[in-house]
VEXLOPA-786943 format. One record per residue: x, y, z of N, C-alpha, C in turn. Coordinates in steps of 0.001 Angstrom, whole numbers, plus 500000, padded with zeros to 6 digits. Layout:
N
XYZXYZXYZ...
REM end
This chain:
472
501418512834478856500066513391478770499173512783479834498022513537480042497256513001480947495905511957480508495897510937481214494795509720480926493680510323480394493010509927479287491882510149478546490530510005479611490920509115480120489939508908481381489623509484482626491201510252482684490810510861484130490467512218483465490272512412482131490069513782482058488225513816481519488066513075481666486360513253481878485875513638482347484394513554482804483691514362483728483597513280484774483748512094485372483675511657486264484836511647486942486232511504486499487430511883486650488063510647487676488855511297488504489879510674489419488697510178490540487901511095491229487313510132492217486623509700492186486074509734491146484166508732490187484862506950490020486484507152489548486527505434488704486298504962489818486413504768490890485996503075491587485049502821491268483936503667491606482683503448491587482325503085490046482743503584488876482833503269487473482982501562487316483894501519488393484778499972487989484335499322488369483461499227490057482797498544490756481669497832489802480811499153489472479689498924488380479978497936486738481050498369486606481400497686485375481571495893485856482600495686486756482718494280487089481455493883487472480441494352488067478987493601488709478618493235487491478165494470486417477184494183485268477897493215484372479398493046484589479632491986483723479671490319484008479189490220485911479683489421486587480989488416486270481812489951486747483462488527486338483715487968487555483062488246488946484073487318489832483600486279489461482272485701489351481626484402488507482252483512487320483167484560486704483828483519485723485082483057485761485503481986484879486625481432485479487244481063484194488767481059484631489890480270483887490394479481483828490967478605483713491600477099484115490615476671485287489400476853484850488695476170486198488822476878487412489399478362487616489377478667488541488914480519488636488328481024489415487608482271489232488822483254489267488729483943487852490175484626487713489998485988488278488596486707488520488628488047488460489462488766489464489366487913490568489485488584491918491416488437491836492255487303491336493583487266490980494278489220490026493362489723489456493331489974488359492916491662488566492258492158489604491286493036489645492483494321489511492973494361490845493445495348490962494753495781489821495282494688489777496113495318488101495666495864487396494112495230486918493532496027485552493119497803485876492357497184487388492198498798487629493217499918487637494367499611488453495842500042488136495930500762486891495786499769486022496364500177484713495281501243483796494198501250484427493488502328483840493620503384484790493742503725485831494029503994486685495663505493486249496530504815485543497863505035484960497944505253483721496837505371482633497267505178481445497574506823481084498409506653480218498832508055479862500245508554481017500487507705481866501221508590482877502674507030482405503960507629482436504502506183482682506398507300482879506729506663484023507964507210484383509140505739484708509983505748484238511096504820484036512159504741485243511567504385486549512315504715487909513764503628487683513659502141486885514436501596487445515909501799486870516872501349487833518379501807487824519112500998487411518573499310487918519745497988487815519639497417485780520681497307486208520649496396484661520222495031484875520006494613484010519049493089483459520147492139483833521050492011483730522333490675483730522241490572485180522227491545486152522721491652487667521214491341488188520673491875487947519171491210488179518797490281487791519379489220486740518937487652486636519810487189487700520985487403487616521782486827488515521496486916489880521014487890490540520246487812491444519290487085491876518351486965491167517062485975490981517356484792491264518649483968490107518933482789490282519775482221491413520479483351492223520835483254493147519682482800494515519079483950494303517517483740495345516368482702495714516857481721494105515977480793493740516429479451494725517768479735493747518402478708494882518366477971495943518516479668497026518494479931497961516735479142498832515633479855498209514769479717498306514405478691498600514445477348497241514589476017497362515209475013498820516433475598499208517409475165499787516698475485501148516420476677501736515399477352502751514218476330503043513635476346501526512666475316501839512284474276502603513267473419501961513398471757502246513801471736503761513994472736504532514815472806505622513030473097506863512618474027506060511162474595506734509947473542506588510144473140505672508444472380504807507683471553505707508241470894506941508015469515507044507692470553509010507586471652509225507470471955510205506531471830510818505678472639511944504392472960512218504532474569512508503907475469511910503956476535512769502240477139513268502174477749513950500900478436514431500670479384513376501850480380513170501689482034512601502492482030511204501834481910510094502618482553509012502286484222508480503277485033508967503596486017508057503658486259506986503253486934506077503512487701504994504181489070504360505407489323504577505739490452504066505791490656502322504619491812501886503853491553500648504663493643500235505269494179501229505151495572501256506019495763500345507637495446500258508617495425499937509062496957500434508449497677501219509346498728501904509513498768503407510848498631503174511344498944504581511492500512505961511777500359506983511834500643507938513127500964508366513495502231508786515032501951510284514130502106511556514634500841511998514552500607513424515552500058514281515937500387515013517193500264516128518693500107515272518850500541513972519656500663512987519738499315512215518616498737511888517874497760511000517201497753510133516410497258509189515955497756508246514919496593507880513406496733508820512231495999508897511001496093508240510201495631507696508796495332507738508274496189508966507398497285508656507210498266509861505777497448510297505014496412509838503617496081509658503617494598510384504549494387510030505368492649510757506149492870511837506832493483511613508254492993512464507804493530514419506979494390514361506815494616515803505967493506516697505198493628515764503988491695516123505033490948516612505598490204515450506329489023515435507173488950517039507635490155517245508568490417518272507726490224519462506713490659520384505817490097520989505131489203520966505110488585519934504365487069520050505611485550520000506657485726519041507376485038519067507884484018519851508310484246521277507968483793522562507307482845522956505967483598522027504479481754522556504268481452521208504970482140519950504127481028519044504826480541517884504490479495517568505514479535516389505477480163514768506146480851514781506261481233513648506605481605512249506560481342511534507238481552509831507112482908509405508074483572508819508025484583507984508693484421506720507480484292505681507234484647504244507709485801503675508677485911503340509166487883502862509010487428501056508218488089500411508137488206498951509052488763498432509949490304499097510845490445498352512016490467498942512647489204499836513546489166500376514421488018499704515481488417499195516985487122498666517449486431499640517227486773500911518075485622501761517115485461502945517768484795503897516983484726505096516976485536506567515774485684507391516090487469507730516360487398509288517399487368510140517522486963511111517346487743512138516910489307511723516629490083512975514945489964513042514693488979512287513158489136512796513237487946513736514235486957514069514351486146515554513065485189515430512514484245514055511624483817513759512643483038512548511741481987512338512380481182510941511608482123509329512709482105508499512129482650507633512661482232505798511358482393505799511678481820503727511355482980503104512449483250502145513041484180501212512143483808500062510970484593499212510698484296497793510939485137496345511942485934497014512216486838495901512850486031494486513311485222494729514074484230493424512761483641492877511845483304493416510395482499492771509904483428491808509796484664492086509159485866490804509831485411488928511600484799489337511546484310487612511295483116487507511247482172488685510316481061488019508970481323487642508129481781487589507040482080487772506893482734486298508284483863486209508008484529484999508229483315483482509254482540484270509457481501483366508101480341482969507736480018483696506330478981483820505178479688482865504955480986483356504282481546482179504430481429480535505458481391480138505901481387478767505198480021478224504984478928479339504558477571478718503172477517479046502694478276479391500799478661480108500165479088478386499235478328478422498312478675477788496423478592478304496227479625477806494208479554478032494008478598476680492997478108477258491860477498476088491660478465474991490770477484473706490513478720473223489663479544473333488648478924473584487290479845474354488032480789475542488942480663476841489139480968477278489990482643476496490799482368475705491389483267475007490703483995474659489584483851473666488362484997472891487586485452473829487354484588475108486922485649476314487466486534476721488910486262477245490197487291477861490207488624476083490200488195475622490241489409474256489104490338474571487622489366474508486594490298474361486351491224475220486932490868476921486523491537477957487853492423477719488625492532477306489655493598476945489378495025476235488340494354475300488007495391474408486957496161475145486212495192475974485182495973476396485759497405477362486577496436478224487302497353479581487683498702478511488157498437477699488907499758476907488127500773476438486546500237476112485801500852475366484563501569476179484504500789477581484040501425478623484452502628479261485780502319479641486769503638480206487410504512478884487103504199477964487473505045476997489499505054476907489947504036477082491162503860477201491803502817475852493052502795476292493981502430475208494720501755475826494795499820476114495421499354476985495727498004476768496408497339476846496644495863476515496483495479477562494793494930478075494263494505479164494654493131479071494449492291478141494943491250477329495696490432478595496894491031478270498037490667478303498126491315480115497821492214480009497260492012482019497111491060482506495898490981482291494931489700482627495721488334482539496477487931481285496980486813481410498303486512482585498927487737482414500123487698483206499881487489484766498747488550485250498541488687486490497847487144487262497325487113486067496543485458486641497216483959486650498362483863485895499223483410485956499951483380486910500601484744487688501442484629488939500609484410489995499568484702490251498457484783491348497824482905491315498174482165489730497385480632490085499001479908490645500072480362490150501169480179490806501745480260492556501341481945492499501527481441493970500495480795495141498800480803494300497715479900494423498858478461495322499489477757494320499465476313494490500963476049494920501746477214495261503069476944496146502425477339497381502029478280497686501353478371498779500630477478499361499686476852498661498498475740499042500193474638499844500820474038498893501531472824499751502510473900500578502874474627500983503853475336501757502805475400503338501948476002502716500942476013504140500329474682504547500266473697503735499681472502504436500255471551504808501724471546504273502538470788504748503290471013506164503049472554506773503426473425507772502429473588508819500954472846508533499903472778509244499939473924510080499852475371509005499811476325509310498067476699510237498137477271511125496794477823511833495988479145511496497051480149511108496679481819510906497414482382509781496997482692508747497933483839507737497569484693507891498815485904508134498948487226508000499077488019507285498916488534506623499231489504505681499038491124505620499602491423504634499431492957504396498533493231502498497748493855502726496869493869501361498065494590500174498868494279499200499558495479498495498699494593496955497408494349496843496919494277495819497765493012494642498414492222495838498680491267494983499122489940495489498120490262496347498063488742497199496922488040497430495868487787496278494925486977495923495097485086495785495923485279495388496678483903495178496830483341496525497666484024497081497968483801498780496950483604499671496006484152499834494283484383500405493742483423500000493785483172498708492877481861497957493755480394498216494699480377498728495168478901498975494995478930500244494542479950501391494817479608502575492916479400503031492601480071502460490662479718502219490583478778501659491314478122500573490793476305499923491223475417501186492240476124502425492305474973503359491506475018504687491268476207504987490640476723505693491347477424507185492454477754506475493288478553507605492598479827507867492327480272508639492320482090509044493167482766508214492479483792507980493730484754507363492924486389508360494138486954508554494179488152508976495038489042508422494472490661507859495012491084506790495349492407508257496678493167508093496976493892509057496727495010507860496280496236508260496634497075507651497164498101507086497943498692506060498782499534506070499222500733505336497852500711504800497521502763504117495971502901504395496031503420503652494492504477503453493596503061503190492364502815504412490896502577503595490302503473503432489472503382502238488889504328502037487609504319501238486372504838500953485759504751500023486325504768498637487226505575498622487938505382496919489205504660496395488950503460497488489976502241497294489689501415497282489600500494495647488909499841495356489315498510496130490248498408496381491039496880497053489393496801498466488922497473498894488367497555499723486576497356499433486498497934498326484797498203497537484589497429497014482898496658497502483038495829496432481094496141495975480659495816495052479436495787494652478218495598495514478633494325496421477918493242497500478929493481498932478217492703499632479254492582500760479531491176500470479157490171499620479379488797499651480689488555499347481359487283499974482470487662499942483232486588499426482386485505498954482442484089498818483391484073497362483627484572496631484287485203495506485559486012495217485810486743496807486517487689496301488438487516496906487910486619497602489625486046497691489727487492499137489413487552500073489594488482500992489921487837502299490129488385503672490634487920504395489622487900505475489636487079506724488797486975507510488634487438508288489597488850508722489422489225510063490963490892509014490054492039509396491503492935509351491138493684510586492889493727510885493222494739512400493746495947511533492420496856512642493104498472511151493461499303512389493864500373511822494664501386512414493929501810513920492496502222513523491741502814514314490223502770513572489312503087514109488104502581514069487433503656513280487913504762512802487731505389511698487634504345510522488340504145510139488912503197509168487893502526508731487323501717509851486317500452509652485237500473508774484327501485508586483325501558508161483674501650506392484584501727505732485144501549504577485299500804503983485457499755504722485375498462504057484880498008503655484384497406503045482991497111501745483004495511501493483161494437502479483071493277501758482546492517503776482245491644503566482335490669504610483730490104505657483907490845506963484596490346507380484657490458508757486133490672509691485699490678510926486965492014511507486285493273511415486843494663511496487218494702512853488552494770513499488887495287514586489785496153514649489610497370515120490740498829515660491546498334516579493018498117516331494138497932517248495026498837517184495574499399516213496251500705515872497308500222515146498632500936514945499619500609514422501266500568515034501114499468515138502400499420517002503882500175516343504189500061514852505455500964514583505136502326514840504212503278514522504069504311514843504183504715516600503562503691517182503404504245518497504566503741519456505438502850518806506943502570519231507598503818518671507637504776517406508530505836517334508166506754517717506911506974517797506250508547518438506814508674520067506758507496520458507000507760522222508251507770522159509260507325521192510734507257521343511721508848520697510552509172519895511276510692519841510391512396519869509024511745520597508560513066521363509070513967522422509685513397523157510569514352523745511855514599523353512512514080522210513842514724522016513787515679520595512374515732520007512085516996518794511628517570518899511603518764519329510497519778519107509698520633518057508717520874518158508267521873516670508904523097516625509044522727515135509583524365514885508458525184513755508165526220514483506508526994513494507324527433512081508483527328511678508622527570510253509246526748509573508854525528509653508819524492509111507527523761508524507991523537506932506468523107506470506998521723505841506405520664505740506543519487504863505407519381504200505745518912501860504903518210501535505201517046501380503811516448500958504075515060500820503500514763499022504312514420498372504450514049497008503566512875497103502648513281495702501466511781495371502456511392494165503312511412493993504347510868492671503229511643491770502854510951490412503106511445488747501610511942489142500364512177489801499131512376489182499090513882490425499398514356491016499103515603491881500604516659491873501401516071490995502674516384491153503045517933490462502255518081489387502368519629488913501865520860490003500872520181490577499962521029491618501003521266492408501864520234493559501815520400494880503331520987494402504486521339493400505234521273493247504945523047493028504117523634492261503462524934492087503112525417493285502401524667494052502155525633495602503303525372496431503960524472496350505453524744497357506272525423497153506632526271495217507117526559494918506967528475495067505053528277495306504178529852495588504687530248496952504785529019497505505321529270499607506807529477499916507560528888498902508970529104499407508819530814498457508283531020497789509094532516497715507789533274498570506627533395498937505778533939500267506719533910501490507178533091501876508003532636502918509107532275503089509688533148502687511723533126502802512153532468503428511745532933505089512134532596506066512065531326506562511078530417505769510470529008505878511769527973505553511671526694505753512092525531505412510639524569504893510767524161503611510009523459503036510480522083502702510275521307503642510220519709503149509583519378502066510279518862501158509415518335500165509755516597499914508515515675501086509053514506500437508521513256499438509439513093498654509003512512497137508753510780498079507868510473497137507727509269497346508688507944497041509047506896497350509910506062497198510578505622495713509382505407494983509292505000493355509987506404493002510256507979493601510686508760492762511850509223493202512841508712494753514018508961494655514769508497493736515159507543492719516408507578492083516328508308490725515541508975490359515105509723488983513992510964489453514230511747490464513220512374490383513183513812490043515191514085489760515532515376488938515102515128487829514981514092487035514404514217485435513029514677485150512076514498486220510872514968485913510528516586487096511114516855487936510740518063488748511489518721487908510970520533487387511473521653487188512971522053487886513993522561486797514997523164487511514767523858488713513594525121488524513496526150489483512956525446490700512269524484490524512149523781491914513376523565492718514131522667491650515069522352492336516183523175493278516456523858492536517384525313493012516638525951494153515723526026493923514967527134495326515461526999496335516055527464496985517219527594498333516378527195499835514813527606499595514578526895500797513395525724501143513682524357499573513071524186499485513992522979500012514082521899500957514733520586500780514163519429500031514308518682499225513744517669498773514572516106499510513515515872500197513647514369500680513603513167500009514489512597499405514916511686498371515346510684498893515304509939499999515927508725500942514999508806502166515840507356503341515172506978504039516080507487505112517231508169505160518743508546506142517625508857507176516679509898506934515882509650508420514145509579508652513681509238509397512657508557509884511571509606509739510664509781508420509385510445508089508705511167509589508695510205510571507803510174511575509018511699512629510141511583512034510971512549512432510735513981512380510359514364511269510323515515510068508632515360510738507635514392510578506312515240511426506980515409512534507439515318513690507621515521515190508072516790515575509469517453514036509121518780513982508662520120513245508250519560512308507369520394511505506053520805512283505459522271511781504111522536512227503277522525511479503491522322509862502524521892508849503094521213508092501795520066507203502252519531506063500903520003505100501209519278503748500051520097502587500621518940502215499513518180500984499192516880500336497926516881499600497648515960499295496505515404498554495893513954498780496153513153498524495664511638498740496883511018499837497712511117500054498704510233500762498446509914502334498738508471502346498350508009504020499257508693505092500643509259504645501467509376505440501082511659505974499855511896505497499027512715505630498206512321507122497847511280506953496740510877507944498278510774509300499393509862509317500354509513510161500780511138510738500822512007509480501150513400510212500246514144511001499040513899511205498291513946511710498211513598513479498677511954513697499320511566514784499797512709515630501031513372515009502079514168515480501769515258515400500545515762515479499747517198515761499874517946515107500304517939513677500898518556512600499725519256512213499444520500512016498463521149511100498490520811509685497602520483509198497407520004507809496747520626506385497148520730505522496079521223504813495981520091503381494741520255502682494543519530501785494287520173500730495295520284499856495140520598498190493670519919497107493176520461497009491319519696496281491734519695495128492181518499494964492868518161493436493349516629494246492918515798493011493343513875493132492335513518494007492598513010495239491978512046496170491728512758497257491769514163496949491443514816498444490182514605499182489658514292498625488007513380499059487788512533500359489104511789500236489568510595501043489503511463501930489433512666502805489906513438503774488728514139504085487384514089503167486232514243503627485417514701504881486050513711505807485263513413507309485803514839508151487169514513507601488256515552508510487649516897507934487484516765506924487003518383506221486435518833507043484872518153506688483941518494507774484299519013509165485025517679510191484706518485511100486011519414511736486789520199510167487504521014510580488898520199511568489029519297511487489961518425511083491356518570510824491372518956509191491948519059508215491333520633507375492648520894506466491527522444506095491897522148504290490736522688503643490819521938502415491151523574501355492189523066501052492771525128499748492553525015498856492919525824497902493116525470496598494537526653495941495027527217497182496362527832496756497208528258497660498765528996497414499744529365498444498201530560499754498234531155498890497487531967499996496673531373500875495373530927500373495015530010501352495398529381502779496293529016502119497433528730503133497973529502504099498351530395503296499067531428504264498088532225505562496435532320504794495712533114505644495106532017506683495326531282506819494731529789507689496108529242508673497234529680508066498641529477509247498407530779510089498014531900509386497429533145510040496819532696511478495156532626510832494359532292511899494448530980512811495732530044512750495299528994513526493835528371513693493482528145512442491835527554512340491866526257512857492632525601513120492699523535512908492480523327514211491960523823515360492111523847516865491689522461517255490793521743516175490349520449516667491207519202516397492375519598515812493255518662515271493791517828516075493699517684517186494349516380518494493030515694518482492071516065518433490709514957519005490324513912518279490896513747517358489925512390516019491699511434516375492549511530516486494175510839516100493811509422517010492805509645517681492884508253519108492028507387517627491230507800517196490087506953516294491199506521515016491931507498514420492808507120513380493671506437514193494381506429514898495297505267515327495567504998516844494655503832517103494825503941518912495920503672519318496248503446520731497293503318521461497439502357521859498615501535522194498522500341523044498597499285522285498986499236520757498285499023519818498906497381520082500245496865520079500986495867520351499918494703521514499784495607522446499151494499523617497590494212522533497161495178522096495556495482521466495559493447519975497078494106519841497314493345519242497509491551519390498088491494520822498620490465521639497495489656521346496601490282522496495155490084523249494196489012521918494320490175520422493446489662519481493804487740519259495512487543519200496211486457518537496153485576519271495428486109521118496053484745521546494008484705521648493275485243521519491906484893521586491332483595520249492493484249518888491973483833517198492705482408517281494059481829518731494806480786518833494337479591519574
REM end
């Protein structure tokens, strides 16, 4: 069923702003737990989870025995990695926070890291941190510590964590409130404790990992759960630079904040974003620079001349569980409008290994519909020859964009985020197969090459160089 909340009248693109307001009037970044200000550890889960309620799909495949064993393998490992790194100096610590990978040169990288690292490596020294990596990663040609085995210590350490008791009847009361505000049904509770727990955890492995490494710069990537990480490298006073790697946006809260003050919020000191579109989204105190995104502009130049467009070729792009009845109905209105078509349809990561259990038979069967369920080839491929895609909220909307792709936007979820482009004709905003069809007609999108330099400049690697050796 669908969230009680998103079916209100403020709906899907009102909650940030709902949530924003709610955390000010309650001032939680101000309060604290074990002595330490929990909100900002804590935020984006809770929002998440209201965010999701009512929606819940069961992607995973591995069994529990092979996955401890894993862990304790990793832990090991981890430890052992350690003692070998600890006592170093490096200039540059990395963060790989994404856990999705990349093919590149028939490898399988950090698309947000791994091109940096490779140009700077040379002059600086550097560590790479992979969160969800079991071993150690040698095509990044950098020293590197594995923390995927730390997630069951961590889960373990919790079990012996307790709040005060005041602390407890606080974490309850603000539970009830969150629930009774958003009109939801949620064991915020038990959020809150868990999330703040792993976040004061990796708080204080981090704190001695980085100071014993007389680290200079942390890097990172924002995936909403690296507060902990941010907050030990600000108690020492390292730099942190957050690279970026989806959508900013006004209706992303990781980005919005009440104030611009920033003294609270566990954020980073400097983000390099895509392009200078981007910038003005950001909502907190920091230091905004447009460099672009050097994986994109390493594959675009490496297979623009060997793909060409083909005009009956369409790709969507799947928002997984909240736009998914919609875009699955109009691809389904276009493959029978358009026989003659090939329809990409690609599902998002979380929904290749289960994603026949929830799409319609007749989807499935439709003869000219492909569903993209893996990574066998390179997204940036499928834009290079497609001549349209159709979506709703997804960043890899904005990337098709890059690749001169005519676009259209379904007005349903987050199509909002696409606003600017609306306007200036950009992007073209439907609300069905036809639509569609009478707008592939007229070739309306004529302005669609002129904004891609602002969404993602060029050069982006040197843009990049230039910033690290100025911040060194």
């Amino acid at each position: 069923m669908r969230s009680i909340y998103l079916s209100k009248m403020w709906n899907l693109i009102d909650l940030p702003a709902y949530f924003i307001r709610f955390e000010n009037e309650n001032k939680l970044f101000e309060k604290r737990l074990l002595d330490q200000k929990f909100w900002a550890f804590v935020r984006w889960s809770v929002y998440d989870a209201i965010l999701k309620i009512g929606y819940h799909e069961d992607n995973r495949t591995h069994n529990k025995k092979s996955k401890y064993f894993k862990y304790i393998i990793a832990l090991y490992r981890y430890f052992f990695i350690r003692r070998k790194i600890i006592h170093q100096n490096y200039d540059l610590v990395f963060v790989n926070t994404s856990g999705r990978k990349k093919d590149y040169e028939n490898i399988e990288i950090d698309s947000y890291s791994y091109p940096i690292i490779q140009k700077l490596k040379n002059h600086y020294n550097i560590l790479l941190i992979d969160l969800f990596a079991d071993n150690i990663l040698p095509e990044y040609n950098c020293d590197s510590l594995p923390m995927y085995g730390t997630e069951l210590l961590d889960r373990s350490l919790e079990l012996f964590m307790r709040f005060s008791n005041q602390d407890f009847l606080y974490v309850n009361l603000l539970s009830q409130k969150i629930n009774s505000y958003f009109d939801v049904s949620s064991n915020v509770s038990k959020i809150i404790k868990r999330n703040f727990f792993l976040q004061y955890f990796k708080l204080n492995r981090f704190k001695k990992i980085l100071s014993k490494c007389s680290v200079k710069v942390l890097v990172h990537v924002n995936n909403g759960s690296v507060s902990g990480i941010i907050e030990a490298a600000n108690q020492l006073g390292i730099k942190v630079v957050e690279l970026q790697h989806g959508q900013v946006t006004d209706l992303h809260v990781a980005y919005n904040y009440y104030t611009e003050n920033s003294s609270n919020y566990a954020v980073p000191d400097f983000i390099l974003t895509f392009g200078k579109f981007w910038n003005d989204s950001i909502k907190y105190k920091c230091h905004k620079e447009a460099v672009g995104y050097p994986y994109l502009d390493i594959i675009r130049k490496k297979i623009e001349k060997k793909i060409s467009k083909d005009k009956n070729k369409i790709i969507v792009i799947s928002d997984s569980f909240f736009t998914r009845k919609e875009l699955v109905a109009i691809t389904m209105e276009l493959a029978r409008l358009l026989p003659e078509y090939i329809i990409y349809y690609k599902l998002r990561l979380e929904e290749y290994d289960n994603w026949k259990v929830y799409y319609p038979k007749e989807f499935q069967t439709t003869m000219n519909i492909v569903v993209i369920d893996n990574n066998n080839r390179n997204l940036y491929e499928y834009f290079q020859e497609v001549t349209y895609q159709i979506g709703t909220g997804s960043t890899a909307l904005f990337e098709g964009l890059a690749f001169g792709v005519e676009t259209f936007i379904l007005n349903i979820g987050l199509y909002l985020i696409f606003n600017n482009l609306i306007e200036k004709k950009i992007v073209s905003l439907v609300t069905n197969a036809n639509e569609v069809l009478d707008l592939m007609k007229k070739n309306t999108n004529s302005n669609k090459y002129e904004i891609t330099d602002d969404l993602f400049l060029i050069d982006s690697l040197e843009k990049m160089e230039s910033f690290f050796y100025k911040l060194l």
